[in-house]
Legacy VTK file of the C-alpha trace (Angstrom):
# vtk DataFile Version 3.0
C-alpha trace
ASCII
DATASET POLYDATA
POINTS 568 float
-57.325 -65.257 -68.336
-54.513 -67.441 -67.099
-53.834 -67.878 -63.140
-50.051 -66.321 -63.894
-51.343 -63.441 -66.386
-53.093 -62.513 -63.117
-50.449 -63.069 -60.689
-48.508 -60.714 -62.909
-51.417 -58.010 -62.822
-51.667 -57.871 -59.291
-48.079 -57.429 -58.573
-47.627 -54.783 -61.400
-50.747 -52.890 -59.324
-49.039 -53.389 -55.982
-45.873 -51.462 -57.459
-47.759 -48.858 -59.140
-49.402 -47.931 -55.599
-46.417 -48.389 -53.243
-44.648 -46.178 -55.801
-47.408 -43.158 -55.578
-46.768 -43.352 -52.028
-43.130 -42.853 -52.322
-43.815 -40.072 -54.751
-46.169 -38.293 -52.427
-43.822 -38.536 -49.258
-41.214 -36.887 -51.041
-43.077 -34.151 -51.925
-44.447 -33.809 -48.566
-40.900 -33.708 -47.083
-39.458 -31.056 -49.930
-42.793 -29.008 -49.336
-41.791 -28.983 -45.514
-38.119 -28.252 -45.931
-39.010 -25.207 -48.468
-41.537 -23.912 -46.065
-39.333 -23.592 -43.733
-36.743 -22.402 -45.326
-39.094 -20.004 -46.750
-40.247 -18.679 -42.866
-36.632 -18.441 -42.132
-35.606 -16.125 -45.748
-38.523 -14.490 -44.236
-37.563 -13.461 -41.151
-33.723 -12.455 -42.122
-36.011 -10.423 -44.407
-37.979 -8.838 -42.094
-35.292 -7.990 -39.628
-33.077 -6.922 -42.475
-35.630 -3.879 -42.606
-35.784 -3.984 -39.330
-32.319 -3.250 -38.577
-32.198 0.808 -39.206
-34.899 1.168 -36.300
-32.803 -1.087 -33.885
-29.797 -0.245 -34.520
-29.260 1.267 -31.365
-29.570 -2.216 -29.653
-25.904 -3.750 -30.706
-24.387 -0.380 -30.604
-23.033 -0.203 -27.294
-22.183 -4.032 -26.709
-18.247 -4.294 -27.600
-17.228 -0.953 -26.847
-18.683 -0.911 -23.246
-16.923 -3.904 -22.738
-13.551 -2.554 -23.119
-11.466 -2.462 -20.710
-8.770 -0.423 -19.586
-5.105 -0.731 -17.816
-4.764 0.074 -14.242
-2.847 2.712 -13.414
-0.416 3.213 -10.361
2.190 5.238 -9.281
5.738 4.585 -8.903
5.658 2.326 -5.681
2.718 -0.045 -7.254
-0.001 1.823 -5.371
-3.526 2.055 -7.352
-4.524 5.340 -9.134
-6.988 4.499 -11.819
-8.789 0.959 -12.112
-11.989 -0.711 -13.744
-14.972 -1.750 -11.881
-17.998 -3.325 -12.740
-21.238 -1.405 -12.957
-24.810 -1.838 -14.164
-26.631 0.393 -17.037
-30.343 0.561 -17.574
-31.726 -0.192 -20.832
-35.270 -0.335 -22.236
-36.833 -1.606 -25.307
-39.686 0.619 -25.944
-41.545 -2.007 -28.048
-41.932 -4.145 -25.495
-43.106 -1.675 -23.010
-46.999 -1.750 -22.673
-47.405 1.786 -20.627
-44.424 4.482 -20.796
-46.175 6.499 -18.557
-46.295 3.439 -15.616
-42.587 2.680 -16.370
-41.380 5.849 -15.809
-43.101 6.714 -12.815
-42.272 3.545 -11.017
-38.157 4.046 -12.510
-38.739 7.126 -10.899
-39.051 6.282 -7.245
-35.630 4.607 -7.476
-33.968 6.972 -9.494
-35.128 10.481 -8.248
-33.341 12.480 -10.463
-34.288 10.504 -13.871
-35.478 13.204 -16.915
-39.073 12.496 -17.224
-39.808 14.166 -20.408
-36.676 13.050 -22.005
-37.152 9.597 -21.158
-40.693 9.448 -22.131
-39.935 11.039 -25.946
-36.946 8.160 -26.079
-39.771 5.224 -24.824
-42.195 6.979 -27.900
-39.962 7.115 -30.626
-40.451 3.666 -31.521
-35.895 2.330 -31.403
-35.373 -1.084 -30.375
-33.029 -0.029 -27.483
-32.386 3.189 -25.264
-30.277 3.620 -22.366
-32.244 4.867 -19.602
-29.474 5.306 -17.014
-25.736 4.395 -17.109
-23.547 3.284 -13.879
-26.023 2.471 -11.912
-25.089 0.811 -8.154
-25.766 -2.579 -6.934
-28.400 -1.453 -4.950
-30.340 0.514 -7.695
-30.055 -2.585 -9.689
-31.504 -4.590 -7.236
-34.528 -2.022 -6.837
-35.162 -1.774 -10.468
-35.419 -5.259 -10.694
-37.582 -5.662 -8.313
-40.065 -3.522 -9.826
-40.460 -6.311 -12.624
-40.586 -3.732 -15.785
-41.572 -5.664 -18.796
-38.856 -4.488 -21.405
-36.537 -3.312 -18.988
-32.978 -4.945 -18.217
-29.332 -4.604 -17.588
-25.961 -4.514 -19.250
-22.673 -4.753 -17.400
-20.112 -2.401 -18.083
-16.842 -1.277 -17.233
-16.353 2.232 -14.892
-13.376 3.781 -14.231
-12.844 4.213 -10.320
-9.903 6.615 -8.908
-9.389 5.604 -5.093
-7.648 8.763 -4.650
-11.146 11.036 -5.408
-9.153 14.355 -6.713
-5.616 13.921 -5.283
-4.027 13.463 -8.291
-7.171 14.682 -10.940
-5.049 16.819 -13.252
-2.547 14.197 -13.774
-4.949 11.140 -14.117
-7.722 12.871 -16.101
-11.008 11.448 -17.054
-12.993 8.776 -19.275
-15.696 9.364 -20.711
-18.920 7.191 -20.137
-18.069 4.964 -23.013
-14.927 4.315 -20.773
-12.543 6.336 -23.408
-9.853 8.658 -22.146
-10.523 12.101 -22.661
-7.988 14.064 -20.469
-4.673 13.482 -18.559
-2.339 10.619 -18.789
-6.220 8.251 -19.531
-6.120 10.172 -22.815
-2.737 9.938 -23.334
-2.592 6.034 -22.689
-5.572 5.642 -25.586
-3.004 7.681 -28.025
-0.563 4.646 -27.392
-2.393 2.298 -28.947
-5.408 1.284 -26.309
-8.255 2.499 -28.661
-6.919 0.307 -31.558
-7.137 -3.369 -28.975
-10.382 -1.748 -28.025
-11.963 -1.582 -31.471
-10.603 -4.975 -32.255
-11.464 -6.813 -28.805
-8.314 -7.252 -27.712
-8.433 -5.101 -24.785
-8.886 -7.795 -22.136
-8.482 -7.108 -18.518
-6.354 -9.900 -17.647
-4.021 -9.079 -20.914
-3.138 -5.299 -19.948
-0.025 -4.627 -17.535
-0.257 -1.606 -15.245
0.620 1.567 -16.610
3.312 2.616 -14.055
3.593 6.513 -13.163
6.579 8.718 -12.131
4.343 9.825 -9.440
4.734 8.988 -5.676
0.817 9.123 -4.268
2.385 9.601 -0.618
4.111 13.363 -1.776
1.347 13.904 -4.098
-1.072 13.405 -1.399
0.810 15.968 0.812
1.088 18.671 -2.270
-2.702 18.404 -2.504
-3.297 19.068 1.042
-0.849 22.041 1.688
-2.505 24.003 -1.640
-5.960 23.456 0.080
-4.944 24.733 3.545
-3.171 27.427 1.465
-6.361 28.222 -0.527
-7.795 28.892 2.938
-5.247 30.779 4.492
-4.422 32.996 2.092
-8.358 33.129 0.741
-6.372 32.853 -2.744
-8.854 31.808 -6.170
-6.453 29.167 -7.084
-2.992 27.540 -6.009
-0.660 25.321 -7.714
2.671 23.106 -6.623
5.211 20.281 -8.616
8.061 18.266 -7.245
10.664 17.533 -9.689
13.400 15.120 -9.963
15.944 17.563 -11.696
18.698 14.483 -12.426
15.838 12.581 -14.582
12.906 15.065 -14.983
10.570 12.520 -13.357
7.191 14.446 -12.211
6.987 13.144 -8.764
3.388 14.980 -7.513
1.963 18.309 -9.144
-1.641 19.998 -7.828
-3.317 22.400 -8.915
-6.294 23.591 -6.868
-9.118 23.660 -7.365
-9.832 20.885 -9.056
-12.591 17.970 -9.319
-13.474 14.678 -8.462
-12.819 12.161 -11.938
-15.413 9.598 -10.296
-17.850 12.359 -9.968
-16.118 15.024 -12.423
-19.574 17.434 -12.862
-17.129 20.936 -12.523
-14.003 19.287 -14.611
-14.570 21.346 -17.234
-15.084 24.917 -15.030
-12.783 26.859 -16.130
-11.498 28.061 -12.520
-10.871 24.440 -12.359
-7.956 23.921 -15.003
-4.746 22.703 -14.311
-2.557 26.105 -13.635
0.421 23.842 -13.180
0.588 23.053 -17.123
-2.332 24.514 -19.020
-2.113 27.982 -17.873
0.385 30.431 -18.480
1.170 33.506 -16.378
3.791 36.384 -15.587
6.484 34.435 -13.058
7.942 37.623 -11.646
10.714 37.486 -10.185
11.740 33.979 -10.449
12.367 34.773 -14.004
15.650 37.028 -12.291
16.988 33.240 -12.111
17.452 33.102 -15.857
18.284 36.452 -16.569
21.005 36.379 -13.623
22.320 32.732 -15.267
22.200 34.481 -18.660
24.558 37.426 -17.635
26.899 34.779 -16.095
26.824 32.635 -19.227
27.689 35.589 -21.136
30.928 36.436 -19.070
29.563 38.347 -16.039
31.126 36.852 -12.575
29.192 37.141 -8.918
31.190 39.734 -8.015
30.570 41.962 -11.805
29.074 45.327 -10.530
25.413 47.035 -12.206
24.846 50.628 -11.298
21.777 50.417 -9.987
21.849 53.701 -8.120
19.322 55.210 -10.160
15.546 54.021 -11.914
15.975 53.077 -16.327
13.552 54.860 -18.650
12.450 53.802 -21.772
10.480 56.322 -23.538
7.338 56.690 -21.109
8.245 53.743 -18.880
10.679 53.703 -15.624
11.623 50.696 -14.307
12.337 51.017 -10.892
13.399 48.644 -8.063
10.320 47.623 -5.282
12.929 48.167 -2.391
15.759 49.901 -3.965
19.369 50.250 -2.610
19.993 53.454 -4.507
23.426 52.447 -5.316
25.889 50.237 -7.646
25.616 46.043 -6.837
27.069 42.889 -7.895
25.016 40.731 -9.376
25.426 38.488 -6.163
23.261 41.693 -4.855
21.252 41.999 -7.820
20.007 37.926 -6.766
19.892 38.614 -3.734
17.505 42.333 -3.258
15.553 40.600 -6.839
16.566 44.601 -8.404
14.564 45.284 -11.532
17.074 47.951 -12.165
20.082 45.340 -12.009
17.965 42.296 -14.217
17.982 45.475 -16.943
21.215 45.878 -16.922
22.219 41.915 -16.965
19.924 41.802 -20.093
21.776 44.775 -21.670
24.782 42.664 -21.600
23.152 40.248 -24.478
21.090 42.556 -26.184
17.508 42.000 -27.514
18.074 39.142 -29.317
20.359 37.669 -27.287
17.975 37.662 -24.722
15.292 35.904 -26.576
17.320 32.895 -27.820
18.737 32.221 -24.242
14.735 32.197 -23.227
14.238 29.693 -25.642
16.936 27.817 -25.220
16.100 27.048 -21.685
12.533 26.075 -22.761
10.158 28.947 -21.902
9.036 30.341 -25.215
8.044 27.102 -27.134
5.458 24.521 -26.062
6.547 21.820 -23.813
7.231 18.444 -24.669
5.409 16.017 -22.175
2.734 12.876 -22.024
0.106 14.950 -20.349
-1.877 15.957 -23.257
-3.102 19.558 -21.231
0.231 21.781 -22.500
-0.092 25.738 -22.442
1.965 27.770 -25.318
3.969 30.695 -23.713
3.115 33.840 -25.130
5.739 36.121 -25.622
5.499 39.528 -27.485
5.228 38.940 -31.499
8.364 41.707 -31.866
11.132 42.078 -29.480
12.058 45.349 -28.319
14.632 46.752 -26.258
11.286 47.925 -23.712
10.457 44.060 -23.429
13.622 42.657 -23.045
13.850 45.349 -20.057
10.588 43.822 -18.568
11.194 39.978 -19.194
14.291 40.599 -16.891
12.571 41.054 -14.192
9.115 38.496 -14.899
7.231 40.956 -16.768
5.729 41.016 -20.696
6.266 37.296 -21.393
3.898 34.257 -20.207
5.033 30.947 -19.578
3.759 27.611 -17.440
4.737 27.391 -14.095
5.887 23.489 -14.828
8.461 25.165 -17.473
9.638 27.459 -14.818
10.445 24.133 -12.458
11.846 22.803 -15.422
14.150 25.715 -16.469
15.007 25.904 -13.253
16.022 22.294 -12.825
18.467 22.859 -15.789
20.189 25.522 -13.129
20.621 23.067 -10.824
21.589 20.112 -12.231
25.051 20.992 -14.283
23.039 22.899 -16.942
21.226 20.252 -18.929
17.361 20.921 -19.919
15.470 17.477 -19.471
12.159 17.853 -20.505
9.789 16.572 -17.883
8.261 13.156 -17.871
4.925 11.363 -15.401
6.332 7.838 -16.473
9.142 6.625 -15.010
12.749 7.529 -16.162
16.659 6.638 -15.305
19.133 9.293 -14.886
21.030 7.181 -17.887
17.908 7.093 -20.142
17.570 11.269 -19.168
21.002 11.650 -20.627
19.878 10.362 -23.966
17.443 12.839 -23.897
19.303 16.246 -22.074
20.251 19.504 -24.036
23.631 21.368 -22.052
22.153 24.478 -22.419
24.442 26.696 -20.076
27.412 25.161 -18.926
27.859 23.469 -15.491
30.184 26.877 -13.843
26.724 28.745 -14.446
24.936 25.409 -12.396
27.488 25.979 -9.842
27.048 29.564 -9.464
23.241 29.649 -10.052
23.385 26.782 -6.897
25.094 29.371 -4.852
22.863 32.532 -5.142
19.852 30.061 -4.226
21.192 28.770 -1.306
22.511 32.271 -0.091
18.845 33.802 -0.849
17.347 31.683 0.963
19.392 31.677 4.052
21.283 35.273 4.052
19.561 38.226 6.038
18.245 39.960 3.484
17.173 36.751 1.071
13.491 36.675 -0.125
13.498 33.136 0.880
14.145 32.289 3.826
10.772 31.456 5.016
11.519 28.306 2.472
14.238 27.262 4.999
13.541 24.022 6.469
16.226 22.767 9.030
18.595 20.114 8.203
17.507 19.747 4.287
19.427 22.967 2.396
16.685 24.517 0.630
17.535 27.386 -1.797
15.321 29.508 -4.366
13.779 32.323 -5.782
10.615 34.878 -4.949
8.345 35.952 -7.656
5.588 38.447 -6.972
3.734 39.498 -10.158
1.282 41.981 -10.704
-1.665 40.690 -12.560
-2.992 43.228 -15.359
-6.683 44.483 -14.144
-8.466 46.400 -16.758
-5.707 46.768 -19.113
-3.460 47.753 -16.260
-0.893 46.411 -13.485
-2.655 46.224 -10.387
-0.430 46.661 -7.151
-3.428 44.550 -5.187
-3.585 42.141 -7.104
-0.820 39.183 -7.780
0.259 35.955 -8.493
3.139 34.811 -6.649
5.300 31.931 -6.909
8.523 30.287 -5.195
11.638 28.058 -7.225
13.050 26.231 -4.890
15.700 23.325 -5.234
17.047 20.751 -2.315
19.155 19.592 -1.085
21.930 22.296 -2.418
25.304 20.385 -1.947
23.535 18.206 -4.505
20.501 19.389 -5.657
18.460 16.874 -6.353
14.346 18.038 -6.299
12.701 21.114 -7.426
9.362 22.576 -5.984
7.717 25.253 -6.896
4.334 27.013 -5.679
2.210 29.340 -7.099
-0.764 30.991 -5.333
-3.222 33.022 -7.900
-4.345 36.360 -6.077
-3.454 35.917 -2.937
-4.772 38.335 0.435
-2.754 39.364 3.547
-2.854 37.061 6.549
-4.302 38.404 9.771
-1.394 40.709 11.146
0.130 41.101 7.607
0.183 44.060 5.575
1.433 42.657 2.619
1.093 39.379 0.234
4.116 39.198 -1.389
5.463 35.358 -2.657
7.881 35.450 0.471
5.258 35.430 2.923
2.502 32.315 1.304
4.545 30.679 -1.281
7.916 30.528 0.208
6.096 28.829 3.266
4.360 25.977 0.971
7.633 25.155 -0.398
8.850 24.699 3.381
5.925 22.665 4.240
6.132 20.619 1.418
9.708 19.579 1.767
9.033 19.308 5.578
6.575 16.249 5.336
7.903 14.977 2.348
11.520 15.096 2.281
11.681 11.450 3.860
9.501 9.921 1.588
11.589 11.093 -1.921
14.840 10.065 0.361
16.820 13.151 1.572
18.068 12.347 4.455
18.498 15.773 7.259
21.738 16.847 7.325
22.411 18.944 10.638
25.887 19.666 10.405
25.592 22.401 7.712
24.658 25.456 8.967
24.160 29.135 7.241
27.087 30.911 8.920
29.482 29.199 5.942
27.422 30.524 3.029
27.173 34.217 4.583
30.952 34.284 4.979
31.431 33.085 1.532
29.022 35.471 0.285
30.711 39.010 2.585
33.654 37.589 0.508
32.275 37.347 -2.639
31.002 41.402 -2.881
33.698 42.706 -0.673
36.425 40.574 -2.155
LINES 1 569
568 0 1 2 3 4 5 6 7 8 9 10 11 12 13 14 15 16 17 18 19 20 21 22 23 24 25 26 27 28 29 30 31 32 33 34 35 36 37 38 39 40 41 42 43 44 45 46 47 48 49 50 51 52 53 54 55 56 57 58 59 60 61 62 63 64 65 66 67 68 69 70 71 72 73 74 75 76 77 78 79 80 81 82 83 84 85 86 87 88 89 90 91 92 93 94 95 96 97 98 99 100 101 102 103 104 105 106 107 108 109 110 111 112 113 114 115 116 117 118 119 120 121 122 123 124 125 126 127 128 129 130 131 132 133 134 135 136 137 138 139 140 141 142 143 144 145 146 147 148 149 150 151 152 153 154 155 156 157 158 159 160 161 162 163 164 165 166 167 168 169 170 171 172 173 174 175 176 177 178 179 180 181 182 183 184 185 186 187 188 189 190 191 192 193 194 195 196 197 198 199 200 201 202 203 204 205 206 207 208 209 210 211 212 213 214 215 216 217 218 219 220 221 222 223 224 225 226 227 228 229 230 231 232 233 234 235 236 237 238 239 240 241 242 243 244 245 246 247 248 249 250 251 252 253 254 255 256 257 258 259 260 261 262 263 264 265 266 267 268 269 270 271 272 273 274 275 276 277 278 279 280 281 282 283 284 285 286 287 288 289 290 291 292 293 294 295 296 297 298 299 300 301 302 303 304 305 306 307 308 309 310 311 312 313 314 315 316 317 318 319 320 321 322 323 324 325 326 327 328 329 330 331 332 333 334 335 336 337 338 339 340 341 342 343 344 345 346 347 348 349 350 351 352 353 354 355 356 357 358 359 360 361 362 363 364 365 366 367 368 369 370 371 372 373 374 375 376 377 378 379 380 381 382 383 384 385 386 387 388 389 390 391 392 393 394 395 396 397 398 399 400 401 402 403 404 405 406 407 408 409 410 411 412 413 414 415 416 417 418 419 420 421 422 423 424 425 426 427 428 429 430 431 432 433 434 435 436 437 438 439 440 441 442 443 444 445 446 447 448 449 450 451 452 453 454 455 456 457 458 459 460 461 462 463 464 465 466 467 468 469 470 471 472 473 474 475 476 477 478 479 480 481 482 483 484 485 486 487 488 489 490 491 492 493 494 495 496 497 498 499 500 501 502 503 504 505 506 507 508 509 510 511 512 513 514 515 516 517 518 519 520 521 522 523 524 525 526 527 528 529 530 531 532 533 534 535 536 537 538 539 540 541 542 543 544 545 546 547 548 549 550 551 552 553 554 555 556 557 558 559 560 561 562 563 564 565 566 567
């Protein structure tokens, strides 16, 4: 064979091997990249099946997360806030002994559920909490323990500064950080869930949610119900300050109540708010819209009631609780609260006259308000002429004592209902929202029958008087119904008052549920505990809702006026 037939062999061999070679790397590389492409399709496989048993472990990521506005009261002062805190998880598959884990969990959280812990560690999820809001300190013990399969998640935790001070107004979260009561629950209705469940709900990205509330008066409301919890050795007590020009909710208590960062009796049921959620018989201060209602209807101060002798209705006598045994004006009728004369003012509008003036000022229908914790009155399903009788006088009907502030605000202010409001409000943005429901001669009137009661000889209130502010209002001593029957032992009084009365400009009412007679007392009655709330309440907080003490209006002006109004 030639020398180039060769040459031509050789080279034709050299490409035939370098070429195999090529060959083989390339299907050493594909063979590589679909292996592990293969492991990977695997494992999305595997976890794919995987994902029913842990799907506990992603649950609680976003939505623990979420944060939530601060909320503070009308001066900027802190009420509600987020803090950081640490929950205890566990994944049970990586824990080698249950037994071991829980016992040593155990010595730093005493009070951990042993048996329901160890069924959660056995029931093979990929994640269980063990123990939400844990402090720094636990944290820091747990992990020193070294748990295999044990760890931490950050969350946020709503923190109150004020403990229970204002409890029934803020309400609570729940431990997913979700309002569930109060103005918290009421703030998720406006839209807060919805950033939540899309992530949106940053800290930095929420503004304050501003209150009508003044934490310095609200403070002193809480503390004179639980001094007058004690002193009268009541079950339950209840107080609101009202702005009656713009319906603003300035402090409201109702005792007793709980602690929202440790809230284990919220849900007691001696522990609701009274104030809102519970309705009762107001007695007598009820006389305040049955006296209006006669002088809407043409009666004067100086129109005379015989009220010389008891009214019967079939088997029932109404009769007055001290009686004058003779004809009054219903300036007297006010003034000695006389069943007998409240009768005869509702007489004047009949039965259904009666009940649409009720409703009109707001006491028979379901009040309008942010605070999610609203009572419905309860009134009797027919009206009868018996009834009407015994709503005159605060008896048959059942209505929130925060409607009776609010009723009696209307009274005060020119005669225009403004339903109340914890957020803050302008007197022009209250007009937008007012109803004239009696007109402003009735305010004027109504003004002048508080003020005298409160300051003439006879007036159930003048144990409200504080010195230098003008208080005026109304008694109202209820008996409660005890085994299907008015007990004279047992009550629930309550006080209307409104200051100062040139200008009226705050209403606060008290309640006390079942209160007993002081040392030295005989008697319980609204004029001796609740009248003297409303004076301490005004007393140490007059300055701070600014009423400035007037000294140079004395009583002596008002009796005269009033000798002239039932002798004129």
């Amino acid at each position: 064979m030639s020398a180039p037939v060769q040459k031509n062999l050789a080279i034709e061999g050299v490409r035939k091997k370098s070429g195999n070679r090529a060959r083989n790397r390339l299907i050493m590389a594909m063979s590589c990249f679909i292996g592990i492409y293969a492991v990977i399709g695997g494992r999305l496989v595997y976890y794919a099946m995987q994902s029913g048993e842990d799907a506990g472990y992603s649950g609680p990521a976003v939505q623990n997360l979420a944060s939530r506005p601060d909320i503070v009261d009308r001066n900027g002062e802190v009420l509600a806030t987020d803090i950081k805190t640490f929950s205890l998880y566990a994944e049970p598959k990586r824990i080698v002994d249950p037994d071991e884990t829980i016992e040593l969990l155990s010595t730093v959280l005493p009070d951990l559920d042993w048996e329901a812990t160890y069924r959660k560690l056995k029931g093979g999820a990929g994640f269980i909490w063990i123990k939400r809001g844990l402090t720094p300190k636990q944290q820091s013990q747990v992990m020193a323990l070294g748990l295999p399969g044990v760890g931490f998640r950050t969350e946020k935790t709503r923190f109150y500064p004020g403990g229970p001070t204002a409890s029934h107004i803020l309400g609570l979260v729940n431990i997913d950080n979700q309002g569930i009561a109060g103005m918290e629950k009421y703030i998720d209705s406006q839209g807060l869930t919805d950033l939540q469940s899309t992530g949106l709900a940053a800290q930095e990205s929420l503004e304050p949610v501003r209150l009508s509330i003044d934490l310095r008066v609200q403070h002193i409301v809480r503390d004179e119900l639980v001094q007058a919890l004690q002193r009268y050795r009541a079950i339950a007590a209840g107080a609101v300050v009202l702005n009656v020009k713009t319906g603003e909710v300035l402090a409201m208590g109702s005792v007793p109540d709980f602690d929202p960062n440790n809230p284990v009796n919220a849900l007691d049921k001696d522990h609701l708010n009274r104030m809102s959620a519970g309705t009762y018989e107001m007695g007598s201060t009820i006389k305040s819209f049955t006296t209006a209602m006669a002088l809407d209807a043409g009666a004067t101060l100086k129109t005379v009631f015989d009220a010389s002798r008891p009214l019967r209705f079939g088997r029932q006598t109404i009769r007055d609780f001290h009686g004058k045994g003779r004809p009054l004006t219903l300036t007297e009728v006010f003034l000695y609260s006389s069943n007998i004369g409240s009768g005869h003012e509702a007489q004047l509008v009949g039965v259904d006259g009666h009940r649409a003036f009720l409703k009109r000022m707001g006491l028979l229908d379901r009040m309008e308000t942010e605070l999610p914790e609203i009572a419905r009155p309860v009134e009797p399903k027919v009206w009868k002429k018996v009834h009407s009788m015994t709503i005159s006088f605060g008896h048959g009907m059942m209505t929130t004592p925060l409607q009776t502030a609010v009723g009696a605000a209307a009274l005060m202010n020119g005669g225009k209902l403004i339903q109340p409001t914890f957020l803050p409000r302008t007197q022009e943005q209250a007009a937008q929202v007012a109803m004239q429901v009696v007109n402003p001669q009735v305010s004027e009137d109504m003004r002048y029958l508080y003020r005298l009661n409160a300051n003439a000889q006879g007036g159930s209130g003048k144990r409200a008087t504080v010195q230098g502010y003008r208080v005026g209002g109304k008694t109202g001593t209820a008996e409660k119904v005890v085994g299907g029957r008015y007990s004279k032992d047992v009550r629930f009084n309550a006080f209307v008052a409104a200051f100062p009365m040139d200008d009226p400009t705050y209403i606060v009412l008290t309640i006390v549920d079942e209160p007993k007679p002081e040392p030295g007392q005989a008697a319980a009655t609204a004029g001796l505990n609740a009248a003297p709330m409303v004076a301490n309440i005004i007393r140490r907080s007059a300055s701070f809702l600014g009423v400035k003490p007037d000294f140079s209006q004395e009583a002596a002006p008002m009796l005269v006026s009033y000798d002239a109004a039932i002798n004129d």
